[in-house]
C-alpha positions in Angstrom: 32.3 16.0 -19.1 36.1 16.0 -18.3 37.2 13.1 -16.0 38.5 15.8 -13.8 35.5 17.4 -13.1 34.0 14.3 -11.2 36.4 14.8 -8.3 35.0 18.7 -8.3 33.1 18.8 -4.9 29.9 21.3 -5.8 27.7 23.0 -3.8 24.2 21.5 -4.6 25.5 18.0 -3.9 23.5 17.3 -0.3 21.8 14.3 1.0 18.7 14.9 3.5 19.1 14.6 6.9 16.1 12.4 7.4 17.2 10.1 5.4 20.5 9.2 6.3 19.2 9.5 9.8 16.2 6.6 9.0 19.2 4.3 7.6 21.3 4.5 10.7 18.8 3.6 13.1 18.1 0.9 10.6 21.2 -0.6 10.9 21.9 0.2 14.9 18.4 -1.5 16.0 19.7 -4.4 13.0 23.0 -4.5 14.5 21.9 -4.3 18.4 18.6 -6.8 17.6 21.6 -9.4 16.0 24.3 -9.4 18.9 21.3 -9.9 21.3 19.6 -12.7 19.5 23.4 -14.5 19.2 24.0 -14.2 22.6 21.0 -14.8 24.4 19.1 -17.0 21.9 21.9 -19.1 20.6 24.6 -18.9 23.9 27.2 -17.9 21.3 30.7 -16.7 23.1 31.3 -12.8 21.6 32.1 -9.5 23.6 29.0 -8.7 23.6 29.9 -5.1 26.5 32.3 -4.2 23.9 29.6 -4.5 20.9 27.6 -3.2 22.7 29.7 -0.3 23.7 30.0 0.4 20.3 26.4 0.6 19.1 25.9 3.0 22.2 28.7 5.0 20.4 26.6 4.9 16.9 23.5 5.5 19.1 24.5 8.5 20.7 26.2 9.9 17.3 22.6 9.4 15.4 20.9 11.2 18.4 23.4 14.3 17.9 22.6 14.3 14.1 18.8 14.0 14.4 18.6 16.6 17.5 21.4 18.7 17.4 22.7 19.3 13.7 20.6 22.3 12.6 21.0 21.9 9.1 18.5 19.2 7.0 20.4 19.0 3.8 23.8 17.7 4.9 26.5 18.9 2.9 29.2 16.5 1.0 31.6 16.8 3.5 29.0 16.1 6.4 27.9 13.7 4.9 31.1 12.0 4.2 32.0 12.3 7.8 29.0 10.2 9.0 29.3 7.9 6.5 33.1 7.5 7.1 32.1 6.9 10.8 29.4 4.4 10.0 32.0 2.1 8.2 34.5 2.4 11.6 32.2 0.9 13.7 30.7 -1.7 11.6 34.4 -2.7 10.8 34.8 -2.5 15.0 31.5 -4.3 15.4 32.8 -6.8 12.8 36.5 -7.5 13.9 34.8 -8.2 17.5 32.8 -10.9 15.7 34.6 -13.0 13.4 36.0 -10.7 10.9 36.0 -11.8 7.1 34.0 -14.6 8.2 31.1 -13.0 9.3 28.4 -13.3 7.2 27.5 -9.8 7.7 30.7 -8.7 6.7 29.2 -7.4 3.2 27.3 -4.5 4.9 30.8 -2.9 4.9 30.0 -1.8 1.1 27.2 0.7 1.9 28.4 3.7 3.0 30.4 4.0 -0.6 27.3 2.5 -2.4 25.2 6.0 -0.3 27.9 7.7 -1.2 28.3 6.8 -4.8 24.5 7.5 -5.3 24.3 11.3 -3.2 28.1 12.2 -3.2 31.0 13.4 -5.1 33.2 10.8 -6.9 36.0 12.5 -4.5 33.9 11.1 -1.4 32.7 7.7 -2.9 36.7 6.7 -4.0 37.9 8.0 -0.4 35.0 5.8 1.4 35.7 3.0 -1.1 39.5 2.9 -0.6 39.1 2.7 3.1 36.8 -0.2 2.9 39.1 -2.4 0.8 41.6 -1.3 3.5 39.0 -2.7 6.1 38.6 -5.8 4.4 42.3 -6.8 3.9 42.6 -6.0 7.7 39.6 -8.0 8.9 41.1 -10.9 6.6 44.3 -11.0 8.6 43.1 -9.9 12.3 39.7 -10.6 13.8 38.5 -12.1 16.9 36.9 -15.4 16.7 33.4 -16.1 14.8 30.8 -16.4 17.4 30.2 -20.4 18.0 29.2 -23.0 19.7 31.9 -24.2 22.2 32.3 -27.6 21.1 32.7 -26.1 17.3 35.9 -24.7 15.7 35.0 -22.5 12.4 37.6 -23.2 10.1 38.0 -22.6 6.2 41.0 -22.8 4.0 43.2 -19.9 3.6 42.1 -19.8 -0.3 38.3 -19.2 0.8 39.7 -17.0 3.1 41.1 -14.6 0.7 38.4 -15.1 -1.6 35.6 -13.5 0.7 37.6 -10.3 0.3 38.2 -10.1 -3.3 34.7 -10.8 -3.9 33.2 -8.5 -1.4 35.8 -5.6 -3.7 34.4 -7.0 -7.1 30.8 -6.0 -5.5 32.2 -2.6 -4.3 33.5 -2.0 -7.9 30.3 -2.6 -9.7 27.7 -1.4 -7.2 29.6 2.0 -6.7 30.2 2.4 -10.4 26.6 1.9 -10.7 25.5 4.3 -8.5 28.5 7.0 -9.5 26.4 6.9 -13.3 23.2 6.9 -11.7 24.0 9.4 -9.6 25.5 12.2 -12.6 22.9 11.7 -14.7 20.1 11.8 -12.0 22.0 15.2 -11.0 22.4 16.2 -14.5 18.7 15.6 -15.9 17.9 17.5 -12.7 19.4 20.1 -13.8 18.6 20.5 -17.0 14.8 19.5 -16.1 14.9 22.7 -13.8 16.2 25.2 -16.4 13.5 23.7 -18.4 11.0 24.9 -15.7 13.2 28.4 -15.6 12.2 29.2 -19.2 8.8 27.7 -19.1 8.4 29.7 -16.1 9.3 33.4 -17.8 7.1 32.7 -21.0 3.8 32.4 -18.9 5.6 35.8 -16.8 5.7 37.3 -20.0 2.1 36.4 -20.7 1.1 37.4 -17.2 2.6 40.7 -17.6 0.7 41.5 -21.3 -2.3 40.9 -19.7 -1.8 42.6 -16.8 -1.0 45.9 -19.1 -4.5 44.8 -21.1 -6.2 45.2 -18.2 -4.9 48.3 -17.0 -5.4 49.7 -20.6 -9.1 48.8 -20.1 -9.0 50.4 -16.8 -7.4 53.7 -16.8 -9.3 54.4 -20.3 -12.8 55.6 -18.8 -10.9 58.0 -16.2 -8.7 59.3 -18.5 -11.6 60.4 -20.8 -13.3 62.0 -18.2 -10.2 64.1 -17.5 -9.8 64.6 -21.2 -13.4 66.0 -21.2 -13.4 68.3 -18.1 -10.1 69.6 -19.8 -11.6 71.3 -22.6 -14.5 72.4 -20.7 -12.1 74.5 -18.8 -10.3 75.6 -22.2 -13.7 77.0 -22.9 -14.2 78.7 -20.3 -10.8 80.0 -19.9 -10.9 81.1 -23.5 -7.7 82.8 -24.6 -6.7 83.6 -21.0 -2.8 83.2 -21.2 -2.6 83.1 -17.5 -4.0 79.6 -17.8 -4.5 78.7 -21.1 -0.8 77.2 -21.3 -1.2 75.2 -18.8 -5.0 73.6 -20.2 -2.9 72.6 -23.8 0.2 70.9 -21.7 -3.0 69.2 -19.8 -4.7 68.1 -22.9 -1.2 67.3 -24.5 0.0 65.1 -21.9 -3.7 63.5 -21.6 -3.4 62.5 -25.7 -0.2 61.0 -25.1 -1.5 58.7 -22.2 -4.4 57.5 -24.6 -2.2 57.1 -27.4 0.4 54.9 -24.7 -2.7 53.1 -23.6 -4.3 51.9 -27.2 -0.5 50.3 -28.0 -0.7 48.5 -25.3 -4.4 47.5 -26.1 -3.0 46.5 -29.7 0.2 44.3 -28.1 -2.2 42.3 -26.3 -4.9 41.9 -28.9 -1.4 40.8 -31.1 -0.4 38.6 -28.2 -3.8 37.0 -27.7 -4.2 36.2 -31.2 -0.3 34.3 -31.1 -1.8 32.1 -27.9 -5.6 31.7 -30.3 -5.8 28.2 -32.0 -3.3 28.3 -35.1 -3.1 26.0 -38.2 -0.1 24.2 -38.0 1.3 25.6 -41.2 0.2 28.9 -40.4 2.4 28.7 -37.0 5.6 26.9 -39.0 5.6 30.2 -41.0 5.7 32.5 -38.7 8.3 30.8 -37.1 10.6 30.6 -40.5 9.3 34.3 -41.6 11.3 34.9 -38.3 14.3 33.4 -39.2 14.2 34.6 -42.9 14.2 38.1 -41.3 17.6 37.7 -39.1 19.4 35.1 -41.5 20.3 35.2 -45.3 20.3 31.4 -45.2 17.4 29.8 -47.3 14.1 28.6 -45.4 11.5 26.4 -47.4 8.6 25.3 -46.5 7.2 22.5 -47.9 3.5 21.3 -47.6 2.2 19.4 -50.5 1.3 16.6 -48.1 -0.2 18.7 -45.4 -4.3 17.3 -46.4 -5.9 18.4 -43.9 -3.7 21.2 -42.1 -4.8 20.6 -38.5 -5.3 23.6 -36.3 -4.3 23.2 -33.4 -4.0 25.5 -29.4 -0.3 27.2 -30.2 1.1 26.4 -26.7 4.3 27.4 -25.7 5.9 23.8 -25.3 4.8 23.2 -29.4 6.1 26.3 -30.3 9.3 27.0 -28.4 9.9 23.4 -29.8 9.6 23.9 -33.4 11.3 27.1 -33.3 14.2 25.7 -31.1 14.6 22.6 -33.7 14.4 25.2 -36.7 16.7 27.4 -35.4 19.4 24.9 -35.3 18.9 23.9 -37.7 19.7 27.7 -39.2 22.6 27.1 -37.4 24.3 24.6 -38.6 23.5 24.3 -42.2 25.6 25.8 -44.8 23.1 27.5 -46.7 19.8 25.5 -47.2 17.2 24.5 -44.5 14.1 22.4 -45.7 10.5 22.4 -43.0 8.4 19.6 -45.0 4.9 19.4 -43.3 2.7 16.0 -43.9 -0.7 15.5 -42.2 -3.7 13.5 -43.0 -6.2 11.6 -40.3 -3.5 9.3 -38.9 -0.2 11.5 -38.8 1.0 14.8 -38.5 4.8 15.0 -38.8 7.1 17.8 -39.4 10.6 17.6 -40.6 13.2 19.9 -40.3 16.6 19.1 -42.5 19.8 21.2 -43.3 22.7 21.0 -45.4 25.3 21.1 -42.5 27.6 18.3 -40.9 24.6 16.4 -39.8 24.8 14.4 -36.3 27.6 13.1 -35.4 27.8 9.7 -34.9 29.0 9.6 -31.5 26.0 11.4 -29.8 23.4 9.8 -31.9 22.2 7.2 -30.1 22.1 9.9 -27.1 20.6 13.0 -28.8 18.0 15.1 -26.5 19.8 13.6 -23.2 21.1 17.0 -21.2 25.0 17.7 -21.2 26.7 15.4 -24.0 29.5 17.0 -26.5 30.2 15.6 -29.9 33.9 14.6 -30.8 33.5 16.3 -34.0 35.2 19.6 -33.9 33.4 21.5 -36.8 30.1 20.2 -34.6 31.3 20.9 -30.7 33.1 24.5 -31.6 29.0 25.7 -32.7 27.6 23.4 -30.1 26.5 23.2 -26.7 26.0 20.9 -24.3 23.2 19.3 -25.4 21.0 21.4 -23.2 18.8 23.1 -26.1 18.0 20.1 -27.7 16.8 18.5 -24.5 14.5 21.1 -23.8 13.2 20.9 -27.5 12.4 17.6 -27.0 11.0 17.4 -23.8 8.7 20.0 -24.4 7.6 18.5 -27.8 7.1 15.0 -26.3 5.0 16.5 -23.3 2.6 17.5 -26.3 2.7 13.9 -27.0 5.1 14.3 -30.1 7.4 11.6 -30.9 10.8 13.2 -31.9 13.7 11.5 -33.4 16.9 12.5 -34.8 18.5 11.1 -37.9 20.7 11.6 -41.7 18.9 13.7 -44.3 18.8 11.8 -47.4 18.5 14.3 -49.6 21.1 16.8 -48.3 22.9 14.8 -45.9 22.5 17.0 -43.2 20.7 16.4 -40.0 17.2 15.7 -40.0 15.2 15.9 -36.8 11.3 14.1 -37.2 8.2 15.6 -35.1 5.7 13.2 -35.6 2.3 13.5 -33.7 -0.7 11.1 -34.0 -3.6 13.4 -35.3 -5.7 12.7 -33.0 -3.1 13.7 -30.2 -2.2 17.0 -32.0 -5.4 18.4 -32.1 -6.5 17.1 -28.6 -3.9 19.1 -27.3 
């Protein structure tokens, strides 16, 4: 991803209302609860109408977000606005009370560390350079830190200064923290719902064969009875021209209907048997018979190892999987693509190699993570974004495979392992 596109403010950024709601009230009741107990309690000296004036403010703002703001996904610019307020009137709050030398003073980091997490980057560097801007300012003016009268606080001017840069050091790293967490939460998100998306269409596409199965079934005893009645009446009729035209168009048409009828019978008695249990060598060659059929690249299979060939339910993560892995493999070789297939009562592991470039090593170590781009330009101009491969995997390892991606020795290419413990595979 381009650095640019951080600061690209995007629709389906939103933090809940409830939420953000919950965490003010958390820290107005903190905030009221503290100035009360420092008053009262300890007979501190502090401004305490003014504070108090300015929780009311906070108060009042939190009761027009909760009751009054319609929407409950607040959008990055909302949400930037309450945030932005939230940090003015705990910097108010805090340059009433001691400034930089109130101990509370690191609660000024939140809103950019909320921001950083549920936000643009746009949002969290604006919130973040307006609270180093609070801190240099509570550094040089403040009110007094709540004491007791006979007791000045005092601390050198190097401490002083230090509180600030400290409090920014923690800024830097919480916010960068939560600016990664936050993109890759988003982006696995993403990727985890167009996962869902295709998932979503195959069982559609199964709903809809059976669905035609059934009406197949149905319509067939009605439409026999019509076919019957039909030629009665062509008896009858006999060579009556008046109506006999109209009997053959009757009959025609009827044929054609039964004929429509026993292909769809046959698609889903084809389409059953693809969802029936499957050998596992039996389903890898269908799936490179497929590619052999679109590609003049050369697909081999090879099983010498496979002992005991276990059959297993051909589900649509396993397949889509393997053929998704294949088919990149088709991709990005040159000419050659080896399927080796090994089994026996521990293992069952399929590997898929090619003579292309191989993986780059650059996105190695983060292969089957959504959104990455190699550095390699013979690899990024055929590649994606990563997004196929994710799915791949994800779908593989919910069948409890364990998928890893590595150098081909024998071709050099890439080689990506699907290992299953037998046990697993055929449980599955």
């Amino acid at each position: 991803m381009k650095f640019s596109e951080f600061f690209t403010s995007r629709d389906n950024i939103q933090l809940d209302k409830k939420t953000l709601v919950i965490l003010r009230w958390i820290a107005l009741v903190g905030q009221y609860l503290t100035i009360c107990i420092v008053f009262f309690a300890f007979k501190f000296e502090l401004p305490f109408f003014y504070c108090s004036l300015v929780i009311l403010f906070g108060v009042l703002t939190n009761f027009y977000l909760q009751f009054q703001f319609k929407k409950n996904q607040l959008n990055n610019f909302a949400s930037t606005f309450f945030l932005f307020y939230d940090l003015i009137q705990l910097s108010l709050l805090l340059y009433l009370t001691g400034g930089i030398t109130n101990p509370f003073t690191i609660l000024l980091i939140v809103p950019a560390i909320v921001s950083s997490t549920f936000l643009t980057l746009r949002s969290t560097i604006n919130l973040s350079i307006m609270t180093v801007i609070i801190l240099i300012f509570l550094t040089i003016y403040n009110l007094p830190l709540p004491h007791y009268g006979e007791l000045h606080f005092h601390v050198p001017d190097t401490y002083m200064y230090a509180l600030p840069i400290a409090i920014i050091i923690t800024l830097i790293f919480l916010t960068y923290f939560g600016v990664r967490f936050g993109i890759e939460s988003r982006k696995r998100n993403e990727a985890l719902n167009k996962l869902e998306l295709i998932l979503a269409k195959e069982h559609e596409l199964e709903s809809i064969g059976l669905q035609a199965a059934a009406a197949a079934h149905s319509l067939g005893t009605p439409l026999s009875t019509i076919t019957v009645i039909a030629r009665e009446l062509e008896k009858e009729i006999g060579k009556n021209s008046k109506y006999s035209k109209d009997i053959d168009l009757l009959l025609s048409q009827t044929k054609r209907c039964s004929d429509i009828l026993k292909k769809l019978s046959k698609d889903q008695l084809e389409d059953d048997g693809f969802l029936t249990n499957v050998n596992i060598e039996e389903l890898l060659s269908e799936i490179v018979r497929s590619f052999t059929e679109i590609s003049d690249k050369k697909l081999s299979l090879l099983s010498e190892k496979n002992e005991i060939n276990p059959q297993i339910h051909r589900t649509l993560e396993i397949t889509y999987g393997l053929r998704n892995f294949i088919g990149n493999a088709v991709k990005y070789s040159n000419s050659l693509v080896d399927i080796s297939l090994e089994s026996n009562n521990k293992i069952t592991e399929v590997k898929v190699c090619d003579d292309g470039p191989g993986f780059s090593e650059d996105i190695l170590n983060v292969l089957g993570e959504p959104y990455i781009r190699s550095k390699n330009k013979i690899i990024s101009s055929k590649s994606g974004l990563g997004l196929g491969t994710f799915i791949g995997k994800t779908l593989l390892e919910r069948m409890r495979a364990n998928v890893k991606f590595d150098k081909c020795p024998k071709t050099k290419g890439a080689m990506v392992s699907i290992k299953w413990q037998t046990k697993d595979l055929l449980a599955t």
